[in-house]
Backbone bond lengths (Angstrom), bond angles and torsions (degrees), N, CA, C in turn:
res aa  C-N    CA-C-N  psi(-1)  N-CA   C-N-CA  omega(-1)  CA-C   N-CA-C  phi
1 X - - - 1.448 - - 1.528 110.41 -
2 X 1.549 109.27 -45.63 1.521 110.51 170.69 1.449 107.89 -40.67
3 X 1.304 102.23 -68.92 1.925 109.23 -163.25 1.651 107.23 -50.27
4 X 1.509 105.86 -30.29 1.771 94.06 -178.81 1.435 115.48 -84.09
5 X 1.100 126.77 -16.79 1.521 129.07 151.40 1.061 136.29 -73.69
6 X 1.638 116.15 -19.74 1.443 132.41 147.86 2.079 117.41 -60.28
7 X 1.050 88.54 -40.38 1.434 115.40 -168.74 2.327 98.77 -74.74
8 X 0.968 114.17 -40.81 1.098 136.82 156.51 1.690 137.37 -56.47
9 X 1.611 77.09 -50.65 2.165 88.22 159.00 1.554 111.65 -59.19
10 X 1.369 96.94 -48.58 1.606 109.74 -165.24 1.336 99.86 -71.58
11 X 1.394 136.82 -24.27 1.615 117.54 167.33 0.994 117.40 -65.43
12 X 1.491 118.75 -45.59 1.507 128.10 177.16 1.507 105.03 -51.25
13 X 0.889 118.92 -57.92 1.269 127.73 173.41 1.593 122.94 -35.67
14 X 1.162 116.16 -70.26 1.517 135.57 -165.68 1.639 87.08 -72.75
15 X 1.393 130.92 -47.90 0.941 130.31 -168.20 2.050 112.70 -72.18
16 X 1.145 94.71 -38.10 1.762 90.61 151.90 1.723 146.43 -73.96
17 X 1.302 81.91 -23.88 1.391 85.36 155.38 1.453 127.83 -104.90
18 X 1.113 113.57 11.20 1.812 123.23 -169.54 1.718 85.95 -110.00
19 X 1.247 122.36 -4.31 1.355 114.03 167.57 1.509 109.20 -70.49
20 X 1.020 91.57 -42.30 2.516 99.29 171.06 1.649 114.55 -66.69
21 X 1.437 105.59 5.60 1.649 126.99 172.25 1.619 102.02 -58.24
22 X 1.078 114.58 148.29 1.066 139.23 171.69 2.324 105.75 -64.71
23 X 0.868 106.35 -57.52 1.356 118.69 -153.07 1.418 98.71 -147.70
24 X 1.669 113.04 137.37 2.019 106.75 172.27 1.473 114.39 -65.37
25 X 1.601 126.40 -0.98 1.094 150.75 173.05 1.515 103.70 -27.07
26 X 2.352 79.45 -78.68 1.406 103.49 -157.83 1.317 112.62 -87.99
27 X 1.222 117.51 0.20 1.345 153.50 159.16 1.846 104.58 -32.30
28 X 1.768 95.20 -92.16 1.473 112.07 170.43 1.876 123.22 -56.11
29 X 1.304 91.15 -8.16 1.798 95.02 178.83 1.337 95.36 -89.29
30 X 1.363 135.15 -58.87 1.556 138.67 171.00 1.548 103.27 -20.59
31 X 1.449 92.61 -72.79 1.200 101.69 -157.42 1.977 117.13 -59.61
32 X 0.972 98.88 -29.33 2.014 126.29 -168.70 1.827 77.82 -72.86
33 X 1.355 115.83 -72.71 1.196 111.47 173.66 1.476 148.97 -15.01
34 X 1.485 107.33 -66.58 1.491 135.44 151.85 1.707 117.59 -39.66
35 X 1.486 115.58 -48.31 1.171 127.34 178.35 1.342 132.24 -85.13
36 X 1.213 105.48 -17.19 1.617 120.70 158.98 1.138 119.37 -85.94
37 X 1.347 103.95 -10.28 1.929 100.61 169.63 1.344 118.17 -82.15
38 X 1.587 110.79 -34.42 1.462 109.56 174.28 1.475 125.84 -73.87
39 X 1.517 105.38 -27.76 1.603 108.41 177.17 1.756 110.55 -45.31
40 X 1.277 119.74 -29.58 1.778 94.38 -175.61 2.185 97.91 -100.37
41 X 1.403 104.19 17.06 1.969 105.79 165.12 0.942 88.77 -92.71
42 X 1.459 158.46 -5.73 1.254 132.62 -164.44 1.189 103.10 -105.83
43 X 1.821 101.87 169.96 2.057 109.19 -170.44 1.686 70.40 -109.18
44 X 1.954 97.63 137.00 1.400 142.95 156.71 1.674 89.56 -2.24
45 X 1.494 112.90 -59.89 1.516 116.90 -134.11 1.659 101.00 -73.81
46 X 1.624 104.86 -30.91 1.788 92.56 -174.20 1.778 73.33 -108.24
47 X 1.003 126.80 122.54 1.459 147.36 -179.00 1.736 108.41 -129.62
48 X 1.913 86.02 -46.77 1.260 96.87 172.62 1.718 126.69 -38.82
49 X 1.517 97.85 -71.43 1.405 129.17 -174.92 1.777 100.15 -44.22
50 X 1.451 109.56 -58.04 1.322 106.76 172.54 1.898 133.51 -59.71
51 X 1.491 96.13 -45.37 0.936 89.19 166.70 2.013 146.92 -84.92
52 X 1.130 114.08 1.97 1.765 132.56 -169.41 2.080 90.07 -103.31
53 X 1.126 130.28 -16.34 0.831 97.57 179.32 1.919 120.65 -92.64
54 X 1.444 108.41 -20.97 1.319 149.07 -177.01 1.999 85.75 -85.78
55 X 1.080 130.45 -63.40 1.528 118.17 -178.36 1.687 103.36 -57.16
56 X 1.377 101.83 -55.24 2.028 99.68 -173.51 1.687 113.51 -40.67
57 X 1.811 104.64 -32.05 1.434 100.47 -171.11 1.231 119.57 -86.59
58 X 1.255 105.50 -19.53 1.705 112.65 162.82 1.428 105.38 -85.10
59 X 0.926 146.00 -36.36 1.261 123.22 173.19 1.829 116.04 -68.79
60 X 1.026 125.20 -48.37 1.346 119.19 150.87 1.549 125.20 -27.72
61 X 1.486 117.33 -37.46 1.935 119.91 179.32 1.587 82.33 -92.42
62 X 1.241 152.24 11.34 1.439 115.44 -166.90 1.727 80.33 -126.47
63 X 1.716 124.32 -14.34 1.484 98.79 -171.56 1.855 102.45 -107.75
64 X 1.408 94.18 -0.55 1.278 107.65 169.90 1.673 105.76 -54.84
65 X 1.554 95.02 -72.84 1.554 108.24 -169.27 1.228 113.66 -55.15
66 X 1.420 124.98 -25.88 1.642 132.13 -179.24 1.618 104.94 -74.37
67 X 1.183 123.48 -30.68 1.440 125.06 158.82 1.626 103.90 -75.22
68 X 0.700 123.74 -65.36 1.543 101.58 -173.57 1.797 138.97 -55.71
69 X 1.767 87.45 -29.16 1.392 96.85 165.38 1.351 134.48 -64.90
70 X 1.548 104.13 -32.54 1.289 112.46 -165.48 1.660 109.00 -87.67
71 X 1.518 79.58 -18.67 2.030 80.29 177.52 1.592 108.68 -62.24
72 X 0.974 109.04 -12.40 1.787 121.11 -173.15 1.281 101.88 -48.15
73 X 1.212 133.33 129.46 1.383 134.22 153.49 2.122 122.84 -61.74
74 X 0.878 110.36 -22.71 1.632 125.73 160.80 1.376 90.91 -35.02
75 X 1.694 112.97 157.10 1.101 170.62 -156.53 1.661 99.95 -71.64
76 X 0.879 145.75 101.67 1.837 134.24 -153.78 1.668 91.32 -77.32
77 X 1.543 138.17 -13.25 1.112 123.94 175.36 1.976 120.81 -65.97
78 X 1.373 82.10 -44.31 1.736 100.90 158.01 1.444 124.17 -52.32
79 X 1.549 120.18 -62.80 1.267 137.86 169.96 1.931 102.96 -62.02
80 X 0.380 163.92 -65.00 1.287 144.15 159.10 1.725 120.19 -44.83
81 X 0.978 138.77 -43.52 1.051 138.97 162.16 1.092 106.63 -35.73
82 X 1.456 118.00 -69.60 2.021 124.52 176.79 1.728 95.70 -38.88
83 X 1.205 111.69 -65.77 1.718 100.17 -147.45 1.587 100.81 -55.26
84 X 1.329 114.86 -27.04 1.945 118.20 -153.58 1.997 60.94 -65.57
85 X 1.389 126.78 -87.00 1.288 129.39 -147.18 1.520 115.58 -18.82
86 X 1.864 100.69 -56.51 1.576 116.09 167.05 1.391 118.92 -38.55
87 X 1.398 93.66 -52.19 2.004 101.54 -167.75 1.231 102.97 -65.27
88 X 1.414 145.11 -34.25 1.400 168.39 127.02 1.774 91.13 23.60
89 X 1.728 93.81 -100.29 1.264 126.98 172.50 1.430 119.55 -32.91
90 X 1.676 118.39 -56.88 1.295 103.11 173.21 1.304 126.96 -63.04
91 X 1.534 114.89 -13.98 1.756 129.18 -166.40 1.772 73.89 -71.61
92 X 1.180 129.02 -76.20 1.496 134.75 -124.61 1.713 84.24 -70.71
93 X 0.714 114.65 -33.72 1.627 117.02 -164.86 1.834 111.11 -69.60
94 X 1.204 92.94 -35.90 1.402 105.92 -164.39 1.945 99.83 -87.42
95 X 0.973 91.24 -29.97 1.801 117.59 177.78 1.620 101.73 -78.80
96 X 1.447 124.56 -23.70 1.166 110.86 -178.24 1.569 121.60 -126.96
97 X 1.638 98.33 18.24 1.426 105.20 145.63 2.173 126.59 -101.99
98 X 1.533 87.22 -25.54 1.465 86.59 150.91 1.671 125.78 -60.64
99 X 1.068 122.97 -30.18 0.963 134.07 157.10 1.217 136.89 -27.13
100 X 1.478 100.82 -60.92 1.530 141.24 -172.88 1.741 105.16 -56.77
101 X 1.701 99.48 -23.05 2.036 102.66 -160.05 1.376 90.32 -67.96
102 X 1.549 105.20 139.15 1.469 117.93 150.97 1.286 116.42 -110.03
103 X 2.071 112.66 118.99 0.815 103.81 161.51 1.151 129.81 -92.93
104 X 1.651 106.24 154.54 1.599 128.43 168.32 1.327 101.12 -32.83
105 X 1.715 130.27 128.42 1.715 126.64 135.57 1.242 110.96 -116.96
106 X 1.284 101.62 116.01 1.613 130.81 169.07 1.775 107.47 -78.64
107 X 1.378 96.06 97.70 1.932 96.95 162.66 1.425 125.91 -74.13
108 X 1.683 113.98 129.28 0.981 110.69 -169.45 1.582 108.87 -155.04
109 X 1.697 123.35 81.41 1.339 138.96 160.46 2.152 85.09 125.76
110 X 0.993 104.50 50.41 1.641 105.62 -163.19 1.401 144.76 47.93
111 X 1.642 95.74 10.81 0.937 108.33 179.74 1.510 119.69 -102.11
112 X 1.541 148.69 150.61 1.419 120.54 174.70 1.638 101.49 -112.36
113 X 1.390 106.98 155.62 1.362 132.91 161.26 1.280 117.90 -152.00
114 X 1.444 94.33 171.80 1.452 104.11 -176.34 1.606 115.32 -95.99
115 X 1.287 98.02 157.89 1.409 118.11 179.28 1.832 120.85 -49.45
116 X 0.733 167.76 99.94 1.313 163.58 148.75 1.621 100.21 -2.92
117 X 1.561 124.53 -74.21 1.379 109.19 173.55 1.370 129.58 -50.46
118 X 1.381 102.51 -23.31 1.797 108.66 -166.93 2.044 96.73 -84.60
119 X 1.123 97.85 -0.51 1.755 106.23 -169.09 1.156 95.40 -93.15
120 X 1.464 132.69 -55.28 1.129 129.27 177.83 1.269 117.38 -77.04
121 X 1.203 129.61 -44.35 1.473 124.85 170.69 1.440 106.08 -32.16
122 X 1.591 119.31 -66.93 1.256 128.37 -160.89 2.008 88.59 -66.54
123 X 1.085 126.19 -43.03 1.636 86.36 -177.91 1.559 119.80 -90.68
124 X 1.022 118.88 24.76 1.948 139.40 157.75 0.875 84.17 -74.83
125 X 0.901 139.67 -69.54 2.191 136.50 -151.17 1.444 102.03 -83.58
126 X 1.364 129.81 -22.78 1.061 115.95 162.11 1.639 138.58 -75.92
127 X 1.694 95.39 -31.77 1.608 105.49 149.16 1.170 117.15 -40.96
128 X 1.608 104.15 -70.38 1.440 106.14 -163.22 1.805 130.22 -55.29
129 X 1.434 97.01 -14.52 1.805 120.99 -177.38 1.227 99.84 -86.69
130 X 1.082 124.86 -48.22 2.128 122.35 175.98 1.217 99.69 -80.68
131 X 1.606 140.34 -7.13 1.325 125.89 158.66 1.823 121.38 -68.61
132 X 1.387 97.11 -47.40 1.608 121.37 179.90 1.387 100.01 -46.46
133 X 1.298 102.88 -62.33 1.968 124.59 176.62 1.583 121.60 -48.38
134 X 1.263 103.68 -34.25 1.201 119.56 168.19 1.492 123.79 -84.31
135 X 1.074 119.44 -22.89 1.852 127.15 -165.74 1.991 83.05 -106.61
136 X 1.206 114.84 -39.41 1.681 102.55 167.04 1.738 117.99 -51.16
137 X 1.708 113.24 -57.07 1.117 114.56 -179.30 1.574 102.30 -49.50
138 X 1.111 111.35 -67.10 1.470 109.74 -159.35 1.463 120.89 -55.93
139 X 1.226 97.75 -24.20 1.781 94.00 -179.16 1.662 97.75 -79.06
140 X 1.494 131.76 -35.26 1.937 135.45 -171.03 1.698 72.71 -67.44
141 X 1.135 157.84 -60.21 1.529 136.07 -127.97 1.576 110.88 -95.90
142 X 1.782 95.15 -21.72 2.000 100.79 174.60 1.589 83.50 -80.39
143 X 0.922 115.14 -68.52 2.100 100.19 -152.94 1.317 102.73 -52.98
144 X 1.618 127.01 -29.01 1.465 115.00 170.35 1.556 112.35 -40.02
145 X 1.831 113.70 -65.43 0.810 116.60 -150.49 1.535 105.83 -77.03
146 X 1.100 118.22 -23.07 1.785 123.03 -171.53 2.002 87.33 -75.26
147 X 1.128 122.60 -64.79 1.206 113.56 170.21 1.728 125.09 -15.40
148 X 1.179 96.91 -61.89 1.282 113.53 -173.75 1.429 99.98 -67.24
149 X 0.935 134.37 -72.55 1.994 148.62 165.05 1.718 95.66 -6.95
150 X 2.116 99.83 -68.58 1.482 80.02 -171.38 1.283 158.74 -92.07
151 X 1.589 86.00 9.97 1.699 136.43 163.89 1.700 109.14 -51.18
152 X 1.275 100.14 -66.15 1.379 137.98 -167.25 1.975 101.54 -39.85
153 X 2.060 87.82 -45.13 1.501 113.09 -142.23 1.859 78.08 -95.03
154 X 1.219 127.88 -44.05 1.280 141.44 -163.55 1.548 119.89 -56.47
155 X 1.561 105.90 -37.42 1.408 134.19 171.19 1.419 109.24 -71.99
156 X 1.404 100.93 -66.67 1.790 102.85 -173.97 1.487 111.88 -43.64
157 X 1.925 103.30 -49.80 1.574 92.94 166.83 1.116 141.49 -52.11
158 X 1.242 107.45 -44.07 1.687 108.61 162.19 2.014 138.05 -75.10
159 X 1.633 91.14 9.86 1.633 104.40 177.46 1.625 84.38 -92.27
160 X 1.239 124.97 -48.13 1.474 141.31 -142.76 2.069 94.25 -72.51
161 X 1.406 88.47 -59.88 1.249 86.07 166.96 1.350 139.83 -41.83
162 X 1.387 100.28 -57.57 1.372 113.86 161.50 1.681 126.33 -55.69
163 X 1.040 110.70 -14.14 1.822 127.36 178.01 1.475 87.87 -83.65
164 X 1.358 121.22 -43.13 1.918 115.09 -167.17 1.679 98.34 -59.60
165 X 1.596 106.61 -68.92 1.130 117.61 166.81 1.418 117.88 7.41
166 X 1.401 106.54 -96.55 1.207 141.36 148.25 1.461 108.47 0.72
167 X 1.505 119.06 -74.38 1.319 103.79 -140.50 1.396 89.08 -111.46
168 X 1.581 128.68 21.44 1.489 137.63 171.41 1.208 93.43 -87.08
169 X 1.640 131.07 -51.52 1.286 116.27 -165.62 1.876 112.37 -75.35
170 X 1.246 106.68 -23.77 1.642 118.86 171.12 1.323 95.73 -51.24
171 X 1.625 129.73 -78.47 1.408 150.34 157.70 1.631 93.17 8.04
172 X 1.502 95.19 -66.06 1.713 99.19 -158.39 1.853 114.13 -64.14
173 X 1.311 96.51 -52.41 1.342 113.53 179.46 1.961 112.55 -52.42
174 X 1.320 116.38 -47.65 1.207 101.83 171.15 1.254 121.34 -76.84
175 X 1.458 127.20 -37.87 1.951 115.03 142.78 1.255 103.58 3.00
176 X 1.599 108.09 -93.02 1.214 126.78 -154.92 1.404 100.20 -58.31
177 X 1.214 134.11 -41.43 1.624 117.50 -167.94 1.530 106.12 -83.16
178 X 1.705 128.54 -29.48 1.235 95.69 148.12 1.224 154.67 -84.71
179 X 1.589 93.73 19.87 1.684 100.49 -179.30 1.280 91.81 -68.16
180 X 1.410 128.42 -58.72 1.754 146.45 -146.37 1.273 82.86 -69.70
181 X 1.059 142.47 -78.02 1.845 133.76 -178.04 1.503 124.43 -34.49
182 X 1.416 111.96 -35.46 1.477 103.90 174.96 1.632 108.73 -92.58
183 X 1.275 109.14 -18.86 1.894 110.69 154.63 1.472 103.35 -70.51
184 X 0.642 164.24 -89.17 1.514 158.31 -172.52 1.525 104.11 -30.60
185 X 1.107 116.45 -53.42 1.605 114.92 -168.72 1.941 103.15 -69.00
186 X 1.225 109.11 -47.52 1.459 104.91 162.68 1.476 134.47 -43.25
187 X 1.350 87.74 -40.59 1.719 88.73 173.78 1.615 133.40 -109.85
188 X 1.587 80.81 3.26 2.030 102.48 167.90 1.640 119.80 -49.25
189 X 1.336 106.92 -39.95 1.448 110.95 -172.23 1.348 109.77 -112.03
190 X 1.530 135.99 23.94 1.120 125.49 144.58 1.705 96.38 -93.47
191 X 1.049 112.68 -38.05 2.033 106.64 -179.04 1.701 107.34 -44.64
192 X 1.766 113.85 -41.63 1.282 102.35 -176.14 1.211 132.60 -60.58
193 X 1.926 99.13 -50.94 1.422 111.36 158.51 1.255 129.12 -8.85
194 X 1.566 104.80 -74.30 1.181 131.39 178.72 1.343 114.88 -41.48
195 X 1.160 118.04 -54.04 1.733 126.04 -172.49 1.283 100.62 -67.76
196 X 1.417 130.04 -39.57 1.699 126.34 -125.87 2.048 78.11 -108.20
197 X 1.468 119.93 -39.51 1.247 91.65 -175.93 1.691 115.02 -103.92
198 X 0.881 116.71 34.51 1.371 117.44 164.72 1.664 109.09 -117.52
């Protein structure tokens, strides 16, 4: 309980002075920073506490960038390519503060093992890290696919358009050719007249 109120000062903290930050950039790097240092001071058991706040901030730079990428007008084979790279990076990152846990070994008849709580703790935090990992994938695979959708949808409009195009100036052209036909047809049967009684 100490360490998460310790752990808590220091946001307040980092977070007041990261206000004299340059950019919310370097802001969230400070801060991502600070908090990945403590994850391997901490005991196994609050793993939790250490680790979700250091995952939230990477997941925040990774759904950031998935909005920004996809706004890209580029080629969605490209734009997807980037994010797999991104999703890459956030896996390893997120994979290498789990990493970071040190567990507690308690000796006991010279032998060491682990704790029963520190066993389960550590696989809570392991849920919770293939959850993070998982709610990353899934959000890179909707903007893939909405990407793709409005690409998909973006083109057709502009074939479709081009079909209007198209069949406005057809539109126009037979106008015009039956204008010239019902002028011709108007003046067809005074021409006959003409011939037939002279």
């Amino acid at each position: 309980m100490k360490k998460l109120i310790a752990s808590i000062v220091l946001i307040v903290l980092l977070l007041s002075q990261a206000a004299f930050a340059a950019s919310p950039e370097e802001e969230l790097k400070v801060l991502k920073q600070s908090l990945a240092g403590e994850i391997g001071n901490q005991a196994i058991g609050s793993c939790q506490s250490a680790l979700v706040p250091v995952y939230d901030l990477e997941l925040i730079e990774f759904l950031k960038f998935l909005d920004l990428n996809f706004q890209n007008k580029s080629a969605t084979d490209s734009l997807t390519n980037t994010a797999i790279a991104r999703y890459k990076d956030y896996k390893l990152n997120i994979q290498r503060y789990f990493r970071d846990l040190q567990p507690g070994i308690t000796t006991g008849g010279g032998e060491s093992s682990l704790n029963t709580t520190e066993i389960n703790a550590y696989q809570s935090c392991s849920k919770i890290t293939n959850s993070y990992l998982s709610l990353g994938k899934t959000r890179m695979i909707e903007h893939i696919k909405n990407t793709n959708a409005q690409k998909r949808t973006t083109v057709m409009l502009e074939k479709y358009k081009a079909i209007n195009s198209e069949l406005r100036d057809l539109n126009l052209h037979i106008a015009k050719m039956y204008g010239l036909f019902m002028t011709f047809k108007s003046k067809l049967p005074g021409f006959l007249q003409e011939c037939i009684t002279i």
